[in-house]
N, C-alpha and C positions, 0 to 999 in steps of 0.2 A: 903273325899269321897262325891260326891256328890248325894244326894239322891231325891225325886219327892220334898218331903217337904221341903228341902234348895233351887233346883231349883225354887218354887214359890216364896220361900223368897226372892232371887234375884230379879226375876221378880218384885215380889213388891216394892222391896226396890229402883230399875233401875226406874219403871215408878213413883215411886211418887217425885224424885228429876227429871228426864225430863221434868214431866210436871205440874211442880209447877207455879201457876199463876203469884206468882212475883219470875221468876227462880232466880236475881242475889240473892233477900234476903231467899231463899230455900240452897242457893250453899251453902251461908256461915254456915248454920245448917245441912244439908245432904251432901254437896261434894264441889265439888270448879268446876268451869269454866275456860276451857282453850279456846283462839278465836285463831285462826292462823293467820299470818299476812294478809293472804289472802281475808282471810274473815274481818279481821278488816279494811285493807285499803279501802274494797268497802263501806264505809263507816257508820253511826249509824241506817241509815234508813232501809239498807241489813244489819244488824246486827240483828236490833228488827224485822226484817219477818225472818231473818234465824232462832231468836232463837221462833218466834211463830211456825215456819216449824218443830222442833224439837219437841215443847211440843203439836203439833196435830198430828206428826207423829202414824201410827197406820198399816201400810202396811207390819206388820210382815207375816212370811211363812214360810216352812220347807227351804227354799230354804237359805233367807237372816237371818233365827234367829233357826240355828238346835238345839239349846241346849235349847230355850225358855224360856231364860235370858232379852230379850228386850236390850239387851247392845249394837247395834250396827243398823244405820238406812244409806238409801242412796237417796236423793230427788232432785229435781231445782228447783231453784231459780231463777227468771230473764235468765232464760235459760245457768247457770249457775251449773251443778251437784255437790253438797255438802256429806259429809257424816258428820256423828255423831257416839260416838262409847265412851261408860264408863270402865276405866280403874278404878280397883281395889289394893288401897293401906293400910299401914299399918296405922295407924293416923299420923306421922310424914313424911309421904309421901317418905321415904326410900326405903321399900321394899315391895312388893307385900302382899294384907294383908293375914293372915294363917287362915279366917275364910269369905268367900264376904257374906255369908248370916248372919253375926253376926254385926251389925251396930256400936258397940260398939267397934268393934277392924277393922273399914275399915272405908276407905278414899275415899268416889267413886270420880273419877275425868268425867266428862262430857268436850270431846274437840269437838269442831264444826271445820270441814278443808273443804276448799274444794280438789275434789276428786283427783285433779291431784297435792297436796300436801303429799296425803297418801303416 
């Protein structure tokens, strides 16, 4: 059940692996990183602004974030539309985790696609 006080713990637990200053070495302590092929073949240069686009991302609204999880963002790049969106697993990344506000039994995953990959 989700309650106001799990909802912020998401929120917090979502923005502080987003927007960790050095995200790859964040991912491997808070969650892991997935890039799309999409996003990886434009190459490391659009890789490091997509993943700094993600971790200044801040354009939440009842519109794009109704639950106020921060788990899901939509931006451009190079005139390029991307999304971002954290997906919640078990720690063995099996099955969906049974607690996303309990850090100790989830696995957040962070994928960068762009938006005509969704």
């Amino acid at each position: 059940m989700t309650t106001p006080d799990s909802t912020a713990r998401v929120r917090e637990l979502n923005d502080a692996l987003r927007t960790a200053g050095d995200p790859l070495a964040e991912m491997l302590v808070r969650g892991q990183l997935v890039m799309t092929r999409g996003v990886a073949e434009r190459g490391p240069a659009f890789v490091d602004r997509a993943l700094a686009a993600v971790r200044a991302f801040d354009a939440f609204s009842a519109d794009n974030d109704p639950y106020g999880e921060h788990d899901f963002g939509i931006f451009e790049l190079d005139g390029v539309t991307l999304n971002w969106k954290i997906d919640y697993y078990d720690n063995d990344l099996q099955w969906g985790s049974p607690d996303r506000a309990d850090p100790a039994v989830t696995k957040r995953v962070l994928t960068v696609l762009l938006a005509e990959e969704y």
